[in-house]
ChimeraX commands (.cxc) that place a marker at each C-alpha (Angstrom):
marker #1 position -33.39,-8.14,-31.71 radius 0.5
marker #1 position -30.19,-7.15,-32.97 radius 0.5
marker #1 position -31.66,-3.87,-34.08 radius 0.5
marker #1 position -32.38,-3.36,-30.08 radius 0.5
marker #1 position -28.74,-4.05,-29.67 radius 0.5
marker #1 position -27.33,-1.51,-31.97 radius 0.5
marker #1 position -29.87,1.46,-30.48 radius 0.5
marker #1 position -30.11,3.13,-33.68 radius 0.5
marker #1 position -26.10,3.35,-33.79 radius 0.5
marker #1 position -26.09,4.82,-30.48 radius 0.5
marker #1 position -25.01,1.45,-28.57 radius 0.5
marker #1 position -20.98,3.07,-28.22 radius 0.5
marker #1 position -22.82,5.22,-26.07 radius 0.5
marker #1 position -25.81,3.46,-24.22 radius 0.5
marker #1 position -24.49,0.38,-22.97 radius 0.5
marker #1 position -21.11,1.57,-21.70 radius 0.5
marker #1 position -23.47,4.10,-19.70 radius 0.5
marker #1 position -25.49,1.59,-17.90 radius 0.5
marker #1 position -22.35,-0.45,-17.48 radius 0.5
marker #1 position -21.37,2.76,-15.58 radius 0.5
marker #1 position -24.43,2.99,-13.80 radius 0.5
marker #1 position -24.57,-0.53,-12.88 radius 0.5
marker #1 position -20.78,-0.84,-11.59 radius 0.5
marker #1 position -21.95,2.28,-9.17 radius 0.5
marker #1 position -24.84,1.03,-7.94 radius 0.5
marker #1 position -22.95,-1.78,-7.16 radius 0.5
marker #1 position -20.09,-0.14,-5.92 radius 0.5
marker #1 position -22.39,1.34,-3.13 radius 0.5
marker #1 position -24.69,-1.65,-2.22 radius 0.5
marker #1 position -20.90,-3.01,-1.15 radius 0.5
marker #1 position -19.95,0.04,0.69 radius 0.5
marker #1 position -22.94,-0.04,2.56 radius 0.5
marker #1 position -22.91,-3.71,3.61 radius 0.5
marker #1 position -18.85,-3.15,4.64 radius 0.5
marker #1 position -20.24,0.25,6.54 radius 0.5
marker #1 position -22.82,-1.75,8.32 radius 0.5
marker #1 position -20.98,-4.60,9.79 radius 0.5
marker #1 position -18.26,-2.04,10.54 radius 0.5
marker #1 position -20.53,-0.36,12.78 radius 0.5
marker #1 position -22.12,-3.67,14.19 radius 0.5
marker #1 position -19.14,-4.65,15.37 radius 0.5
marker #1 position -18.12,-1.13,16.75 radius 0.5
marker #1 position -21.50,-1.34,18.44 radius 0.5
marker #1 position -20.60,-4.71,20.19 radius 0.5
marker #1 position -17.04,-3.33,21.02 radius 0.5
marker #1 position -19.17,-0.45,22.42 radius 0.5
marker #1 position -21.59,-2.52,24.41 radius 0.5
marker #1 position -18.53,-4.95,25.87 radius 0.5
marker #1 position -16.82,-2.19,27.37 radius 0.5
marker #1 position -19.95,-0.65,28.92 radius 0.5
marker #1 position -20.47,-4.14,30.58 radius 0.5
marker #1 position -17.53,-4.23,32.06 radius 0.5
marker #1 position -18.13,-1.03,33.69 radius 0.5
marker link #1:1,2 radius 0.2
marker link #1:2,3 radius 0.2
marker link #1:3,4 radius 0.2
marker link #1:4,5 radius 0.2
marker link #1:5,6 radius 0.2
marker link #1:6,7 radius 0.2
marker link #1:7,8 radius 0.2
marker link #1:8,9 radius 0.2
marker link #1:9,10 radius 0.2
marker link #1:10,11 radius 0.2
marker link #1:11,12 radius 0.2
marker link #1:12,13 radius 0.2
marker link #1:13,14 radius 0.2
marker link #1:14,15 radius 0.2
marker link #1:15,16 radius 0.2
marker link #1:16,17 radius 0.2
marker link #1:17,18 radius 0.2
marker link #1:18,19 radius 0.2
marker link #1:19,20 radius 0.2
marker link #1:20,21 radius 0.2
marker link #1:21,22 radius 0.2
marker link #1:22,23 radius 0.2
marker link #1:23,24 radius 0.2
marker link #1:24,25 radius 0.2
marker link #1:25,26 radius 0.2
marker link #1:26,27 radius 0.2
marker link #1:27,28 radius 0.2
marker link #1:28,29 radius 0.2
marker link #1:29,30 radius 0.2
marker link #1:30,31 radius 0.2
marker link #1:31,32 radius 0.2
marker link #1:32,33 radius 0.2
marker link #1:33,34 radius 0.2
marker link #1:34,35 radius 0.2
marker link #1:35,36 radius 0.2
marker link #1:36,37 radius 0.2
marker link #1:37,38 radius 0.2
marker link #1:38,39 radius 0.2
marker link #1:39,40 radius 0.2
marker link #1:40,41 radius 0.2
marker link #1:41,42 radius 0.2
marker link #1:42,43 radius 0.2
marker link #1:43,44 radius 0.2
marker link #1:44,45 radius 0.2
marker link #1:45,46 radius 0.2
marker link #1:46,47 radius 0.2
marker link #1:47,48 radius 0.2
marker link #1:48,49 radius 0.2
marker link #1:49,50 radius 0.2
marker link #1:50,51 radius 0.2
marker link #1:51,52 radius 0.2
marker link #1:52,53 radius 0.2
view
């Protein structure tokens, strides 16, 4: 197992990358959930106004 760890010697290099990848990833699943209730409620700002028409 620990030999899976230590990739061969290459570990300095593989896990900081799919640290990197991960934090990205993650980085935009956030963005897109603050984008999206952003524009719900810009929708329902939207759709007040046109009621009061």
């Amino acid at each position: 197992m620990s030999a899976f760890f230590a990739m061969d010697g290459y570990a300095a290099f593989v896990w900081p990358a799919y640290a990197l990848t991960f934090a990205g990833i993650a980085g935009l699943v956030i963005l897109a959930i603050k984008r999206r209730k952003d524009a719900e409620s810009r929708l329902k700002r939207l759709e007040a106004e046109e009621a009061g028409l």
